[in-house]
NUDRENZA-334147 format. One record per residue: residue in three letters; x, y, z of N, C-alpha, C, O in turn. Coordinates in steps of 0.02 Angstrom, whole numbers, plus 32768, in hexadecimal, padded with zeros to 4 digits. Example, Ala and Ser with C-alpha at 12.3 -4.5 7.8 and 13.67 -1.06 7.14 Angstrom:
% residues 2
Ala82947EE4818682677F1F818682947F5B818682C87F5A81A7Ser82827F90816282AC7FCB816582858002818A829E80398192
***
This chain:
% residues 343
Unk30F31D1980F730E41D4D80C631161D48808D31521D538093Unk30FC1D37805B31291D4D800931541D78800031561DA68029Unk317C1D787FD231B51DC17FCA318F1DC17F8F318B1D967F63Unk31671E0B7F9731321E027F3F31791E407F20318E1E3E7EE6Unk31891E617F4231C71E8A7F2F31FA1E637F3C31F41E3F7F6EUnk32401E5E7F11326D1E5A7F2C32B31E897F2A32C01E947EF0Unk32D31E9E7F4933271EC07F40334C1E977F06335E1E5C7F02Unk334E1EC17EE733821EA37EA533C21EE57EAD33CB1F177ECFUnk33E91EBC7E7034191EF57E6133FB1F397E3F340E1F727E4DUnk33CD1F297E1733BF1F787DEC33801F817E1E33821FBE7E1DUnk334D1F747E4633341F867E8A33041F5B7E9733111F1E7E97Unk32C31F747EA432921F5B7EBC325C1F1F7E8132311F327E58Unk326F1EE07E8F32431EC57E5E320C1EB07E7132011E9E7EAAUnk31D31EAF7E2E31AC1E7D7E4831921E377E1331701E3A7DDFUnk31AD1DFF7E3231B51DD37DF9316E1DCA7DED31751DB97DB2Unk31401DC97DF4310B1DAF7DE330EF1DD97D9C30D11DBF7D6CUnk31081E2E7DA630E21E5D7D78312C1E667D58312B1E927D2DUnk315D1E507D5F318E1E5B7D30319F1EA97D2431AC1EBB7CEAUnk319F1EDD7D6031A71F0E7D5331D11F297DA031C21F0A7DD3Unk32051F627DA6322A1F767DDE31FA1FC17DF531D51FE17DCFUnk32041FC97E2631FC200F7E4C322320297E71323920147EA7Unk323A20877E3B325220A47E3732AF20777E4632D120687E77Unk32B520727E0632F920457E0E333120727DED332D20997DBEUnk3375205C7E213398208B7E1533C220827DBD33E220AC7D9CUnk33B420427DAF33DD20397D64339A20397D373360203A7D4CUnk33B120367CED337A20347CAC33681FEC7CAE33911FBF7CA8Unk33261FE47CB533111FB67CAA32C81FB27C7932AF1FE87C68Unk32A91F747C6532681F7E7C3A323C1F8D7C3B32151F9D7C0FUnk32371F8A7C8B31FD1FAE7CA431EE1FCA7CF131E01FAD7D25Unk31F720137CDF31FF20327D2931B8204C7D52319020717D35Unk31AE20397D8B316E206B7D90318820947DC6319920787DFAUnk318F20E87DBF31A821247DEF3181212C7E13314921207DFDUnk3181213C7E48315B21657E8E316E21B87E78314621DF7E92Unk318A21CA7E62319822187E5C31DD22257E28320621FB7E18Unk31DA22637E183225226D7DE0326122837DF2329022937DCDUnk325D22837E3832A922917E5432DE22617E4E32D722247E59Unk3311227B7E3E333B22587E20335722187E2F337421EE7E0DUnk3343221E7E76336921D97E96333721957E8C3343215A7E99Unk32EA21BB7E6A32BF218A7E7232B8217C7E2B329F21457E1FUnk32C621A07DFB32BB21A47DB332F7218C7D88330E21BB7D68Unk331721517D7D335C21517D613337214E7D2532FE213C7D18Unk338321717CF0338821747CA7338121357C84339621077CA6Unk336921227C4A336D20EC7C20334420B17C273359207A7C13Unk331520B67C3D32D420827C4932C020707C0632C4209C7BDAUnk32A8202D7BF5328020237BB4323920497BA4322620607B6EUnk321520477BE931C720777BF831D920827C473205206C7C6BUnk319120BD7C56319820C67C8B315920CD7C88313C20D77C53Unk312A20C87CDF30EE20D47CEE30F520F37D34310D20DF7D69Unk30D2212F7D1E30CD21577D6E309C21877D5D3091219E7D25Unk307821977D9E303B21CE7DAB302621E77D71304221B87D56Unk301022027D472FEC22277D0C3011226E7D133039228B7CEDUnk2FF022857D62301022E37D77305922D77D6B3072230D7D5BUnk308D229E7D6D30B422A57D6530DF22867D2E311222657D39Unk30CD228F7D0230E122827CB3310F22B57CA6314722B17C8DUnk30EE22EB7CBB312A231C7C7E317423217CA831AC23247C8EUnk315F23217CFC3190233C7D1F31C022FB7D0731FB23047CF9Unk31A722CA7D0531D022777CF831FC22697CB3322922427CA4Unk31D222A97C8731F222A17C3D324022CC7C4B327B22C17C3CUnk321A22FF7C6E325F233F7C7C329423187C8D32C723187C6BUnk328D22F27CC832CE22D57CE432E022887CBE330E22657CD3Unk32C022777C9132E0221D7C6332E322357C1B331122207BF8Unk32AE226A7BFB32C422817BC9329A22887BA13267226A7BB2Unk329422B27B57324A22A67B2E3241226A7B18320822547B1EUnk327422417AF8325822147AD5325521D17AFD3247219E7ADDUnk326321CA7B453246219D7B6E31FC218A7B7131D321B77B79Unk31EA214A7B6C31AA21237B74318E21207BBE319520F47BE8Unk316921637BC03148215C7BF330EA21677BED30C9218C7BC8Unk30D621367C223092213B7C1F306C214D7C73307A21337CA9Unk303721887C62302121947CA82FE8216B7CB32FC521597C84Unk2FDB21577CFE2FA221467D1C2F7E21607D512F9921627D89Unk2F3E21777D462F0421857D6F2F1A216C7DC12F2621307DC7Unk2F1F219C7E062F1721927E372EEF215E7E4A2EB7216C7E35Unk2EEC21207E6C2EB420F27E6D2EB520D07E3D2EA820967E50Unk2EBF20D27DF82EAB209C7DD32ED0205B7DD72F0D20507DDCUnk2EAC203E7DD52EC41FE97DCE2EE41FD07D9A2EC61FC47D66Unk2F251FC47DA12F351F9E7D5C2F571F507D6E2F6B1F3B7DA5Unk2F531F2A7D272F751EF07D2E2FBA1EF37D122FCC1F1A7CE6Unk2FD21ED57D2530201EBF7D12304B1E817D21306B1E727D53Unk30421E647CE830511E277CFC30191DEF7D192FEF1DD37CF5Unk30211DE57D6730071DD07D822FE81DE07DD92FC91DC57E07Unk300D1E277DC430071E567DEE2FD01EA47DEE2FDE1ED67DCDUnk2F981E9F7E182F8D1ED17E252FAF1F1D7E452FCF1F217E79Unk2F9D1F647E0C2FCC1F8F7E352FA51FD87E372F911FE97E00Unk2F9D1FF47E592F8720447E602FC0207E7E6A2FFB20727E77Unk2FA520C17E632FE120DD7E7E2FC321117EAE2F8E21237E94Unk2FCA21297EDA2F8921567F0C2FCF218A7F26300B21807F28Unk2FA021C77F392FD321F77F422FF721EF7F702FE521C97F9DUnk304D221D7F763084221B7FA3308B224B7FD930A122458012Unk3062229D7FA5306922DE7FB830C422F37FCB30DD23147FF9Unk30DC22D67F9A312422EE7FA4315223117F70318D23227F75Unk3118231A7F2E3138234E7EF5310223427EC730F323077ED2Unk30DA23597E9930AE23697E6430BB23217E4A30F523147E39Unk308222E67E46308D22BD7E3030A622857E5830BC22547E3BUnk30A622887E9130DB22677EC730AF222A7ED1307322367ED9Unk30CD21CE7ED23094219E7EE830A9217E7F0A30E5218B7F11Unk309721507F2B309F21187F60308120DC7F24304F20E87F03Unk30A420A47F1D309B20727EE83078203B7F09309C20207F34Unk3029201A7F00301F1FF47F2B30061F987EF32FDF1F8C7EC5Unk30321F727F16303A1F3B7ED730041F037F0C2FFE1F187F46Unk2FEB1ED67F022FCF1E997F0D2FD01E7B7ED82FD31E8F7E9EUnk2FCB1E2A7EFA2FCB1DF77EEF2FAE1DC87F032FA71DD67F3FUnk2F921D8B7EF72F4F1D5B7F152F5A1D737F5A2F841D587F7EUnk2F291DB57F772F211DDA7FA22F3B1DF27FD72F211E07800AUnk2F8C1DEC7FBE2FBC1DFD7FEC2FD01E487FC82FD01E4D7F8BUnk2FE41E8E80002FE41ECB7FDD301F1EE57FFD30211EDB803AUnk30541F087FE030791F2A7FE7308A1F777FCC308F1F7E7F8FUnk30921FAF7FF730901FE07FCF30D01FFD7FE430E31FFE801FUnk30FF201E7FA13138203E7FA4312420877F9A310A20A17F69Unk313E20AA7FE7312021087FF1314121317FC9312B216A7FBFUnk3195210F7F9E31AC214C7F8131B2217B7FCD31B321648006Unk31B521B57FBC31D321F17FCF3181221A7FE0315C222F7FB4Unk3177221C801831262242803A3127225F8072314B225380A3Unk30F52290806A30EC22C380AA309B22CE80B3307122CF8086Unk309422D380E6304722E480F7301F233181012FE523458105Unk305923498101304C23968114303323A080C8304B23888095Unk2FF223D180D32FDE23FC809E3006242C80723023245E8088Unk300424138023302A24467FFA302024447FB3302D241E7F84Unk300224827FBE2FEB24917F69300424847F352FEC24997F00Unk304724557F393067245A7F03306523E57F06308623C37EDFUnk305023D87F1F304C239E7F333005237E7F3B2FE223927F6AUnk2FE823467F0A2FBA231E7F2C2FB323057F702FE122DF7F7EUnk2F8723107F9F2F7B22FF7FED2F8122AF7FE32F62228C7FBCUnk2FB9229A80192FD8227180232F83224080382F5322578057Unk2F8921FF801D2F5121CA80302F842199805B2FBE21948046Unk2F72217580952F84214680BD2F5820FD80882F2520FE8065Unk2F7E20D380942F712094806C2F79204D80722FA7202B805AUnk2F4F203C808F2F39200880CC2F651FB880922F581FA48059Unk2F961FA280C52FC91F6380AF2FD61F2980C42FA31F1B80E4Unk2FFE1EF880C630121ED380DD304F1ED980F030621EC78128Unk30761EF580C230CE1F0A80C630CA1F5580A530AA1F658073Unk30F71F8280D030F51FC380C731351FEF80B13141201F80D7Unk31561FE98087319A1FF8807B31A22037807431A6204F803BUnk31A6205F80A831A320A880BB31F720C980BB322720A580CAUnk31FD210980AA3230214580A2323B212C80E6322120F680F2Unk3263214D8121326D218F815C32A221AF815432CE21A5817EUnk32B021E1811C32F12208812B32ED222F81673319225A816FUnk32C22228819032C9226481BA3297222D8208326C223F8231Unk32BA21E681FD32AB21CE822D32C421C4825232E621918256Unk32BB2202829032D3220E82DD32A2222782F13279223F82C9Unk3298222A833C325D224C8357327B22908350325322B98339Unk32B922AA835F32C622F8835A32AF2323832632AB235F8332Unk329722FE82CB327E232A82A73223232682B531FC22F782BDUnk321F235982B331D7236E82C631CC23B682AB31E023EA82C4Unk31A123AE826731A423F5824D317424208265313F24098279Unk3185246F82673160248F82713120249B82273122248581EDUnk30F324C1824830BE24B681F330E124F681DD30FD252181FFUnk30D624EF818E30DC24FB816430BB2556815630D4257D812EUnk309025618177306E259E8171309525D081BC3087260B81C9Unk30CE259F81E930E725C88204313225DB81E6314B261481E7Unk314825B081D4318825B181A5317825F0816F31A42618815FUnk312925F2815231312626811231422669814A316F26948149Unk3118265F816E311626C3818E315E26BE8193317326F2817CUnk318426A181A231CF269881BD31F026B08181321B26D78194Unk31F026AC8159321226A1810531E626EF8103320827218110Unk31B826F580F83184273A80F231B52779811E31AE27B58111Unk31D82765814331EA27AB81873220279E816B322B27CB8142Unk325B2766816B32842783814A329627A6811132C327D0810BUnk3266278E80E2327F27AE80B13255280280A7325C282C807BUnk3238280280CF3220285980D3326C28768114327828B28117Unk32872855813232CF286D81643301287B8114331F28AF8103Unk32FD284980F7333D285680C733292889808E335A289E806FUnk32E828A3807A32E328DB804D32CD2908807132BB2934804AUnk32C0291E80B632DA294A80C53326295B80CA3335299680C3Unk3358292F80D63395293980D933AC2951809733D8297C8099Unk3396293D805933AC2936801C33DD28F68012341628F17FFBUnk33B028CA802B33C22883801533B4284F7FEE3387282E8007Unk33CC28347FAE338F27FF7F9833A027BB7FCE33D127AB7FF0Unk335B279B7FC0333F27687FF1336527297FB93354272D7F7EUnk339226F67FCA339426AF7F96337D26897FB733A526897FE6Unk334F265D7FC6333A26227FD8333025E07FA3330C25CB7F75Unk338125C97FDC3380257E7FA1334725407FBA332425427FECUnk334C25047F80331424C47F9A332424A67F4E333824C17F1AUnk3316246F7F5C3330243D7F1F32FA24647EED32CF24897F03Unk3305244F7E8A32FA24757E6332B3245A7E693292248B7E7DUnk328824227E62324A24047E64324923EE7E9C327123CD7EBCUnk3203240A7EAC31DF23F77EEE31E0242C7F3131AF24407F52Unk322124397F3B3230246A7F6C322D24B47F60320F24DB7F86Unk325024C77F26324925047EF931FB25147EE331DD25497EDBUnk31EB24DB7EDF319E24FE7EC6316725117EFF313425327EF4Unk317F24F17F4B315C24E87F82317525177FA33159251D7FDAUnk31AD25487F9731C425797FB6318C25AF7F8B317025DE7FA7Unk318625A27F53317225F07F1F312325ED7F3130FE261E7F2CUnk310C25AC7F4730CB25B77F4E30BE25D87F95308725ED7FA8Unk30FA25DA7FBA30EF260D800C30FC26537FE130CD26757FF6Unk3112266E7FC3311E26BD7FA030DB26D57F9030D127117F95Unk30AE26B07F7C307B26CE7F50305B271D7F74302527337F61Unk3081273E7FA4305D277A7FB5309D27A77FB1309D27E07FCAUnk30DC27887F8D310827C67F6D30EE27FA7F3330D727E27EFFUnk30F2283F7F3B30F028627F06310428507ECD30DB284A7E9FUnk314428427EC1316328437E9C317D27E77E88318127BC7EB5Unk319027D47E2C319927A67E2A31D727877E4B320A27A77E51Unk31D2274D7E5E320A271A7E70324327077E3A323126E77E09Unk3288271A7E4032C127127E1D32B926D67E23329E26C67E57Unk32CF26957DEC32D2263F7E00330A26387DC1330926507D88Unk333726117DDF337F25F67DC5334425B57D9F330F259D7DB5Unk337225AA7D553352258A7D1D3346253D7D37331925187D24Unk336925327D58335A24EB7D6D331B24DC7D9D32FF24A57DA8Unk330D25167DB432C425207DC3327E252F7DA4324525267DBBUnk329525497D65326A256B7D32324C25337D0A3213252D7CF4Unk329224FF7D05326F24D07CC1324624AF7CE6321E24937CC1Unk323924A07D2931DC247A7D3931B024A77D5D318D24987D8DUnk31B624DA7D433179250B7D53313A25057D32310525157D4BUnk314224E77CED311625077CC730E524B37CCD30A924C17CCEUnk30EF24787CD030E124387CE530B224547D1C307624567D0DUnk30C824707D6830A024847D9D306024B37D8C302724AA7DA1Unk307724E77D61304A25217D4E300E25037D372FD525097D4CUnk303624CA7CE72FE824B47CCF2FC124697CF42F99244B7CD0Unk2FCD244E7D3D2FB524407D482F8524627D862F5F243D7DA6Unk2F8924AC7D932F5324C37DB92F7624F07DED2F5725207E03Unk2FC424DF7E0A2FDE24E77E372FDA25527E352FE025777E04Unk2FD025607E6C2FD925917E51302425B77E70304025B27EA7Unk303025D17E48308025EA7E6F308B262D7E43307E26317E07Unk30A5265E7E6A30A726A67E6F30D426A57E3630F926747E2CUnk30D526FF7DF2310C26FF7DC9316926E87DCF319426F07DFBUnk316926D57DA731B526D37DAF31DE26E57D6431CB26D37D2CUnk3215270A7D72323C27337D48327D26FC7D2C327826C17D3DUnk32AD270C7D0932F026FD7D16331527247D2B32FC27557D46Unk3355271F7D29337F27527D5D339727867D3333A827C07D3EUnk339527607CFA33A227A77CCB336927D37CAA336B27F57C77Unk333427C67CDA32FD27F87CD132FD281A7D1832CD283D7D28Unk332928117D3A32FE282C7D8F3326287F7D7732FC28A27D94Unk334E28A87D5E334828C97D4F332528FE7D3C333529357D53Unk32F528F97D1432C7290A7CFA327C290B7D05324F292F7CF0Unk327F28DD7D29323328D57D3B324328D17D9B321228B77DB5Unk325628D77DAE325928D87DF4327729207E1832AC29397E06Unk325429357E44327229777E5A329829757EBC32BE29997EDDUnk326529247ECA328B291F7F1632C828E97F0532D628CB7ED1Unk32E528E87F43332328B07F50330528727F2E32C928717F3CUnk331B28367F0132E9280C7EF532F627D57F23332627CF7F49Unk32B827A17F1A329627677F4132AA274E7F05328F27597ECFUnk32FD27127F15330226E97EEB330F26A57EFC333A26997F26Unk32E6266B7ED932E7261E7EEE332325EB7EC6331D25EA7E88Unk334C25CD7EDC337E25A37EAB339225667EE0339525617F1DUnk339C25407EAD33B024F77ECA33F125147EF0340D25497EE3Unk340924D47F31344724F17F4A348824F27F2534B825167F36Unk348924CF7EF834CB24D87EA434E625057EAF352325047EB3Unk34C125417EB834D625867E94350425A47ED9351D25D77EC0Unk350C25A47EF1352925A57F47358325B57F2B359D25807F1AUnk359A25D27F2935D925F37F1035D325EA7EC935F125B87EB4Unk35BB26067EA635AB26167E5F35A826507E4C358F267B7E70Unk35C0265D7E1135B926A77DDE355A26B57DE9354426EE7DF0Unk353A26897DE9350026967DD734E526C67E2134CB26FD7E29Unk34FB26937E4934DF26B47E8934FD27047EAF34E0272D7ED3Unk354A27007E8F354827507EAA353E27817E76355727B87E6AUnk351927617E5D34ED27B07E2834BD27DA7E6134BA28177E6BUnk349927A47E82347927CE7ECB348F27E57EFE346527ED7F2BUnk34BF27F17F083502282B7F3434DC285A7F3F34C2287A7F11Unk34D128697F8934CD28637FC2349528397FD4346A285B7FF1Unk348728067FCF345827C87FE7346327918024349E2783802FUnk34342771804C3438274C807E341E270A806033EC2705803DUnk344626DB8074343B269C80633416266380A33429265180DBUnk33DF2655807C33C5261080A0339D25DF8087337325E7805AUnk33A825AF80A133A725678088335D254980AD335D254980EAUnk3331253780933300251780B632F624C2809E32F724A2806AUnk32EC24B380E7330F246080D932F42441812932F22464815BUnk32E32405812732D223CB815B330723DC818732FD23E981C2Unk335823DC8162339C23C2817D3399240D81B933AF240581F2Unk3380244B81A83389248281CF338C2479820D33B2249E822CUnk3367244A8233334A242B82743386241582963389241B82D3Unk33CA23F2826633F423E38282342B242182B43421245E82B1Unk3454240A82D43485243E82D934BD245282D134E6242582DAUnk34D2248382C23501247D828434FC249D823C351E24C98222Unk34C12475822234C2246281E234BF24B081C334F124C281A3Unk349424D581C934A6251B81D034E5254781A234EF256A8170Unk3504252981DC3552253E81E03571252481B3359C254B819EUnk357024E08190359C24B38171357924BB812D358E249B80FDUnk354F24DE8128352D24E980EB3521254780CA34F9255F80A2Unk3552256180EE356525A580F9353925CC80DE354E25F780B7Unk34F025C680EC34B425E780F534B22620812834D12615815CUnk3493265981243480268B81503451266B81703465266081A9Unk340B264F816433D42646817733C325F2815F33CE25D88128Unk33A325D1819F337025A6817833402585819F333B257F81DCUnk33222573817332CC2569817832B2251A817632B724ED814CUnk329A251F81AE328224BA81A3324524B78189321024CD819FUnk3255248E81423226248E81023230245D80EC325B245880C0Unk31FB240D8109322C23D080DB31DD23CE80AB31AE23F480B5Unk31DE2399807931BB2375805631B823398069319A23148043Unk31D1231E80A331E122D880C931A722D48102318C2305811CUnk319B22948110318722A2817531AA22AA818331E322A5816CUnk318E22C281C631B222C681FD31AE22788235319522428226Unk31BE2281825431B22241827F316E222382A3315321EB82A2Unk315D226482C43101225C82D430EA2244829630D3220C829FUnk30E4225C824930C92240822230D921FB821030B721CA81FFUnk310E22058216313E21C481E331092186821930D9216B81FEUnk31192178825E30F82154827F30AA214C827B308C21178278Unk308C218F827B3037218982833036216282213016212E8215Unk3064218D81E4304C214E81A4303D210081B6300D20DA81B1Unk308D20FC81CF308D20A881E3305A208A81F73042205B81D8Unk303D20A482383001208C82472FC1209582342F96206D8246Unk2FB520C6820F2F8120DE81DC2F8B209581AA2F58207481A0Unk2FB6208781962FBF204B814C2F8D200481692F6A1FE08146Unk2F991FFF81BB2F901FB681CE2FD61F8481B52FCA1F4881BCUnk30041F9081A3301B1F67818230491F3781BC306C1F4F81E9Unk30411EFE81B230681EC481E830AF1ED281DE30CB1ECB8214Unk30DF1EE581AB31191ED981A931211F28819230F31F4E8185Unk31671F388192318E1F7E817431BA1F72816E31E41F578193Unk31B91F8D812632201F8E811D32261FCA810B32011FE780E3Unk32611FE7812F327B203B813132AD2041810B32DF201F810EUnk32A2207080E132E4208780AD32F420D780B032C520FC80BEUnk332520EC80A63332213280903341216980C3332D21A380BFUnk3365215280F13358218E812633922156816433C621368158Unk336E215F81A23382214881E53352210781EB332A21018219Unk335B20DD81BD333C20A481CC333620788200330720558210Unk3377207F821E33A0205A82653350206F82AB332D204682C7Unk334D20B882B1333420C682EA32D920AF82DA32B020978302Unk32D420BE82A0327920B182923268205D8289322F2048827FUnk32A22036828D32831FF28296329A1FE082CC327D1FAD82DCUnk32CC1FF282FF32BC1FE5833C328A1FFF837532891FFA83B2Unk325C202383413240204B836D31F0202E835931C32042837DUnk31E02005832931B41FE9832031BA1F9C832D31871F7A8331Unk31F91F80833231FB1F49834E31E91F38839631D41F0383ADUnk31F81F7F83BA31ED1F7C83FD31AA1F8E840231911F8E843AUnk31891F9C83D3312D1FB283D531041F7083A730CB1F6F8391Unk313E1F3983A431181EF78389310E1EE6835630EF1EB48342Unk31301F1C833631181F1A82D431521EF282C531861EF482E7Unk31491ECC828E31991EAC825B31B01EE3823C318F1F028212Unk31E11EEF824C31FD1F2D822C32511F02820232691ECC8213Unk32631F2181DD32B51F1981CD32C51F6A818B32A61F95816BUnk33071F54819733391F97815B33181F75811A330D1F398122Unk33061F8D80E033271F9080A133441FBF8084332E1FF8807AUnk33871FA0806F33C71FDC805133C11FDB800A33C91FB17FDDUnk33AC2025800F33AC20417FCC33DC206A7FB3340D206A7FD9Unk33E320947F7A341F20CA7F7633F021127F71340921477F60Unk33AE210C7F83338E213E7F6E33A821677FB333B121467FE6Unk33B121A57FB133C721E37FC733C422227FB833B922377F80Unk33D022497FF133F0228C7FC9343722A47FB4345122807F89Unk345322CA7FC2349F22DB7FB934EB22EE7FE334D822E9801DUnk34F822F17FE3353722D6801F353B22F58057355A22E5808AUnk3512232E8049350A2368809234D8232A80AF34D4232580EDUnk34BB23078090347122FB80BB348A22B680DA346C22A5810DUnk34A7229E80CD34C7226980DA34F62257813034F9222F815EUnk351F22AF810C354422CB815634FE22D7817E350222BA81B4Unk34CF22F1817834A122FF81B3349022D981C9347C22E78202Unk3487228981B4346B224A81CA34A4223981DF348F22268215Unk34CE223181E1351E220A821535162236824A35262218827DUnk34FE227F8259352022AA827934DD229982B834E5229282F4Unk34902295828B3461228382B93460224A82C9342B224782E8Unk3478221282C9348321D682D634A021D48314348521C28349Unk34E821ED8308351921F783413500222183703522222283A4Unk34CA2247836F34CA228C83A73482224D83C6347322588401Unk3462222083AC343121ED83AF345721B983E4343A21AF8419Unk3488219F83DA34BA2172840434D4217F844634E92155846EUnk34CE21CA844D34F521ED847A34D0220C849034DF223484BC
***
C-alpha cells in the first residue's frame, strides 16, 4: 500500500494533490477537518473545509484569510488527487477528509463522535483502505453515558443550586462544547449568562439552524434575570475577576476527562459531568470496523492501547504522532490513565 499521505514537518501531506491536512504550521494549502485550534493553524496561503464551517474557520485564522467551503459529498480534484469531505459530528462544520488516488482511499477523521447533537452534523462512517482515526479517549474504561441522561443531571442540579440561591457555572471549551451544553438548557426560564469567548460563535450556530436557548452577558444578568443565573464559560475563567462576580455559585466542568479519578479534584470543580464531543471506545472500535479499512493509524489520544488492540484482532494498525491535542490538564489525564492501564 502507498503512503498517499505522508508525516512531514508542517503535517500531513499529500504529494500527489500538493496540499496538507489540518497542519500544524502555514502552509499553501491547508484542508481543515474542523476550527479548533489545534486543527486550524494561523497563516495558511488558502484553506478548504466544510461550507457549515467557514465562518467558525474565519473566527479562529482571521477575516482576511483565503478560505473556501465545500459541499458534504462533493467531489473535488486536486492535483491528482481525488477528495470529499463527509461529516465528523464533532462541532458545527466538523469533517473526516477522504482523499483517493488510482483507487486507493484514505480518510483522515479529524476529531468525531457518533452520538446525536444538534449542534453537529451526524457523524457518516466512510468505507477506506487506510483510516487515520483520533482516540483521545482510547481505553475501554471511557464509555459515555447518553447525553439526554447527563442533561436531566445538569437540569437537577441546577434547580438544587437556585433553590439554594446559587448561580449554576458550567465550564466546556468556548466552540463546540459551550454550545452543546446551551443546547441541553433550552427548558430554562430564564436566559443563559455566556463569558464572551463563548458569545463570539454563537451567532455562526444560530444562522445555521442550530437552535439554542437566549443568552445574555454578564453585565446584563442584572437586569433581566430574577433567579440565581445559569452561566456557561470556557474553563479560563476559573480564578478570575470575571468569575466571582457570581458569588455564591457552584462550579462544574463537563468533560470526557470527568470519567477519570481524580480529575475532579485537580481541576477544583464542585461538580462534573461526562460530556465529550469524542468517542468513546465502543464507538471508536465499532467506526473502525464500520470504515472496512485494512490498515489504521492512531493519533491524538492513547494510541499505544488501540493498536495493540487491533493488532491482536488482525488489523495493521501503528501510532502516528501528531501534536494535535488538548491542554495540559488533558495530557495529565492520559499519563494518569495510562499508568492506572499498566497496573
Amino acid at each position: 500500500m502507498s503512503e498517499l499521505l505522508q508525516l512531514t514537518p508542517n503535517g500531513l501531506y499529500c504529494p500527489v494533490g500538493d496540499f496538507y491536512i489540518d497542519p500544524w504550521r502555514p502552509v499553501d494549502k491547508a484542508l481543515v477537518t474542523h476550527a479548533h485550534a489545534d486543527h486550524a493553524a494561523f497563516g495558511s496561503r488558502s484553506y478548504l473545509t466544510a461550507a457549515s464551517g467557514v465562518e467558525l474557520l474565519r473566527l479562529r485564522v482571521g477575516a482576511e484569510a483565503k478560505i473556501e467551503g465545500t459541499a458534504f459529498g462533493e467531489d473535488l480534484s486536486i492535483g491528482e488527487a481525488r477528495v470529499s469531505f463527509h461529516p465528523a459530528g464533532h462541532i458545527l462544520g466538523s469533517s473526516q477528509v477522504r482523499v483517493e488516488h488510482q483507487g486507493e482511499v484514505w480518510v483522515v477523521s479529524g476529531d468525531y463522535k457518533v452520538e446525536h447533537d444538534p449542534c453537529a452534523e451526524p457523524f457518516e462512517a466512510v468505507s477506506c483502505h487506510t483510516f487515520v482515526t483520533e482516540c483521545t479517549f482510547g481505553l475501554p474504561v471511557y464509555k459515555w453515558p447518553q447525553s439526554k441522561v447527563v442533561a436531566a443531571d445538569i437540569q437537577r442540579w441546577i434547580a438544587e443550586n437556585q433553590r439554594a440561591g446559587r448561580a449554576s457555572v458550567l465550564l466546556g471549551y468556548s466552540l463546540g462544547k459551550a454550545q452543546r451544553l446551551l443546547s441541553l438548557l433550552s427548558d430554562l426560564e430564564e436566559p443563559v449568562v455566556v463569558h464572551g469567548a463563548v458569545a463570539r460563535f454563537l451567532p455562526a450556530y444560530r444562522r445555521a439552524g442550530v437552535e439554542l436557548p437566549s443568552t445574555i452577558s454578564a453585565n446584563e444578568m442584572h437586569a433581566r434575570l430574577s433567579l440565581p443565573p445559569v452561566v456557561v464559560a470556557p474553563p479560563s475563567v476559573q480564578r478570575t475577576p470575571w468569575l466571582r462576580r457570581f458569588q455564591p455559585f457552584e462550579l462544574a466542568l463537563a468533560s470526557g476527562w470527568m470519567m477519570v479519578r481524580g480529575t475532579r479534584r485537580r481541576r477544583a470543580v464542585d461538580r462534573g459531568f461526562v460530556l465529550s464531543d469524542h468517542v468513546d471506545w465502543d464507538a471508536l472500535c465499532n467506526v473502525i470496523h464500520a470504515t472496512g479499512a485494512e490498515r489504521v493509524l492512531a493519533t491524538h489520544g492513547y494510541t499505544g492501547a488501540l493498536v495493540r488492540f487491533l493488532r491482536e484482532a488482525g488489523l495493521e494498525a501503528d501510532e502516528l504522532k501528531t501534536p494535535y491535542g488538548d491542554d495540559l490538564e488533558a495530557e495529565i489525564e492520559r499519563a494518569e490513565m495510562a499508568q492506572q492501564a499498566e497496573n
